[in-house]
C-alpha positions, 0 to 999 in steps of 0.5 A: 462586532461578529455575531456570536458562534451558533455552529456546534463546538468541535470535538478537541482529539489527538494529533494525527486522529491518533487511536480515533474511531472515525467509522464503522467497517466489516472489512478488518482490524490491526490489533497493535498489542497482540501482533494481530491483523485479520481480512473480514473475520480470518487472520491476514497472515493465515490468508496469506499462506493458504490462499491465492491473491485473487481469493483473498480480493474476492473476499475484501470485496464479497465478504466471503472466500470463494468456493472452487469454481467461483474462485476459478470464474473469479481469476479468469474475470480478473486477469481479462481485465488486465488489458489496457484501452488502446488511447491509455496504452499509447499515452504511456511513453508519454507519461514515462517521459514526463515522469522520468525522475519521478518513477512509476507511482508517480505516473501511475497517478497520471494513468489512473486519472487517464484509464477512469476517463476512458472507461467513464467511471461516473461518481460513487454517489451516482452508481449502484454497488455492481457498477461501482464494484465492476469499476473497481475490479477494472482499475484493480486488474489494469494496476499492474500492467499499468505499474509494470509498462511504465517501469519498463519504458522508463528503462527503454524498454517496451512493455510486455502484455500481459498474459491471462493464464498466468495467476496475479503476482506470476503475471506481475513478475512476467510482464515486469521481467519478460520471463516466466518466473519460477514457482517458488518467487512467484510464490513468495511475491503472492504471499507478500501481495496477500500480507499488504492488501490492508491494514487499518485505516492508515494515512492512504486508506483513510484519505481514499475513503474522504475522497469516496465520501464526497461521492468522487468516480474511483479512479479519483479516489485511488489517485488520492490514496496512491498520492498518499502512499507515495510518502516515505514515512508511508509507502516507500520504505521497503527499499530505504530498509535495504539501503540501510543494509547496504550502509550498515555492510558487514556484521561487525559495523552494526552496533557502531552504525546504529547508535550513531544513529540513534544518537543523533536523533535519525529513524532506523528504516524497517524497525518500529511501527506506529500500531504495533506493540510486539513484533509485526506479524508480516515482518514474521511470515516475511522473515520465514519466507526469506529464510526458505530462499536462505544466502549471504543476504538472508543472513546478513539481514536476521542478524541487523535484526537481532542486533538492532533491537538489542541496541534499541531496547538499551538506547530506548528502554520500553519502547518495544521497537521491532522490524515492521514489514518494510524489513523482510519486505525488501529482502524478499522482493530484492531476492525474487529480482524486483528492482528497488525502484518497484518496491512501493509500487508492488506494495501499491499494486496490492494495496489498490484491493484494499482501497478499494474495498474501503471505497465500496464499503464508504459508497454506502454511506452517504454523509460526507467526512468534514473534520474541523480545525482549530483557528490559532491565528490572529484575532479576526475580523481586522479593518481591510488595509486601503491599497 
């Protein structure tokens, strides 16, 4: 007979460790019912229509937002780490044609793991807090380059460098177009970055901070949340609420389109969120932000908006169903000319502060995350069959 059970008995919670605190953090909260998300101690949404991206990354990594000239010495620390070591830029071609059908975020994974390597990112749990900010500052600025080289030569095109006097997203947009955006896109693009930083501890926020619990190097941690991220029902909906826009294609097929499906049990990409109660806040600034362009596209897409939640508060009374920030997400980004295929990458590229600043604030903590599971299969030990 197996010796009676001595280990603690777990603590039975939700599936999915649905509304389960698992930690304490200073860096921010999604409050679902009031249609609120805050950075530190200022509202997310705010931050993203008065501040710059590189403010904002100051302030998930210092706890406060820099004043001007610190804001300045910031920047341009930043944008001289855009630049890529020589053996990660030349292994580039390599991991586009290997990831040919698999798109950037894919061979962002690769890229990482190659770009930790080279710049000997050591474990978390070996380092101090400057190195491993000065790690994570790296890998933060290098993304986009990384992000925007690989689409490019997955369309046989060469990369473009980036340039340092150009701001965070102006430079995004650059070397993924080869042209100087305008101010107003470049604009819209930074207030979109802003709204995504972070947001709660969802599936690749959390899955980064397991990973910095066992003391891993940061590239090793952010490779596992981009693997997270990479999950439709995660990162890659800004581009399916377009497609959804492009089934629907006129005004006069939405009601007809969405309770086909609805009816048959399908998700309706854009609309719904797992925190939210009340309508998203991104989604709301993102709507402004696109009316501000205006055009066919613009309209089209408020007016599936007022539609489908009609039909959504009939088909599925309560249940308080609204566009999520993958909505206007698309729509913003389709009408600053990024490509489909980078829409979850750009979402990726912001997202690396947040992660990051959950890894910085995780290194402190040294007990490492070990959940249990409960066994539900056949009564153990059984006799070994002989072969």
């Amino acid at each position: 007979m197996p010796a009676p059970r001595t280990d603690p008995a777990p603590l039975d919670v939700p599936r999915g460790l649905a509304g389960v605190i698992v930690t304490d953090t200073a860096l921010g909260d999604v409050r679902g019912r009031e249609g609120f998300y805050h950075y530190r101690h200022y509202s997310a949404v705010e931050l993203a229509q008065r501040r710059s991206f590189e403010d904002v990354w100051y302030l998930m990594f210092h706890g406060e937002l820099p004043g001007r000239a610190a804001g300045v010495d910031f920047a341009a620390r930043t944008a001289g780490l855009r630049h890529l070591p020589a053996e990660v830029r030349e292994a580039l071609p390599a991991i586009a044609r290997a990831g040919a059908d698999s798109g950037p975020l894919a061979g962002l994974r690769t890229a990482l793991s190659l770009l930790g390597a080279s710049a000997g990112f050591r474990p978390v749990y070996d380092i101090g807090a400057d190195r491993r900010r000065t790690d994570a500052l790296a890998v933060c600025a290098a993304v986009p380059t990384l992000l925007t080289a690989l689409h490019r030569l997955g369309q046989g095109l060469e990369p473009v460098a980036p340039r340092d006097d150009l701001p965070f997203a102006a430079n995004y947009l650059y070397m993924l177009t080869g042209a100087e955006p305008d101010v107003s896109r470049a604009r819209a693009v930074e207030q979109y970055l802003v709204s995504t930083i972070d947001h709660g501890f969802n599936a690749s926020t959390f899955t980064a901070r397991v990973v910095a619990s066992t003391g891993a190097d940061t590239a090793a941690c952010l490779v596992a949340a981009v693997g997270a991220l990479s999950g439709p029902l995660h990162g890659g909906a800004p581009s399916r609420a377009l497609d959804t826009l492009d089934a629907i294609g006129t005004p006069d097929r939405v009601d007809g389109w969405i309770r086909e499906q609805v009816l048959a049990g399908g998700r309706i990409m854009g609309f719904g969120h797992p925190v939210y109660r009340t309508e998203d806040p991104r989604s709301r600034m993102l709507r402004s932000i696109a009316q501000g362009f205006g055009g066919p596209l613009v309209d089209f897409a408020v007016e599936v908006e007022r539609q489908v939640e009609a039909i959504l508060a009939e088909l599925k009374p309560g249940r308080e169903l609204h566009t999520n920030v993958e909505f206007y997400a698309g729509v913003v980004m389709e009408l600053c000319g990024l490509p489909r295929e980078m829409f979850t990458p750009t979402f990726c590229a912001a997202r690396m502060v947040g992660w990051s600043a959950n890894i910085l604030e995780q290194a402190e903590d040294s007990k490492i995350i070990r959940p249990a599971a409960r066994y539900v299969g056949a009564p153990p030990p059984r006799p070994v069959p002989a072969p």
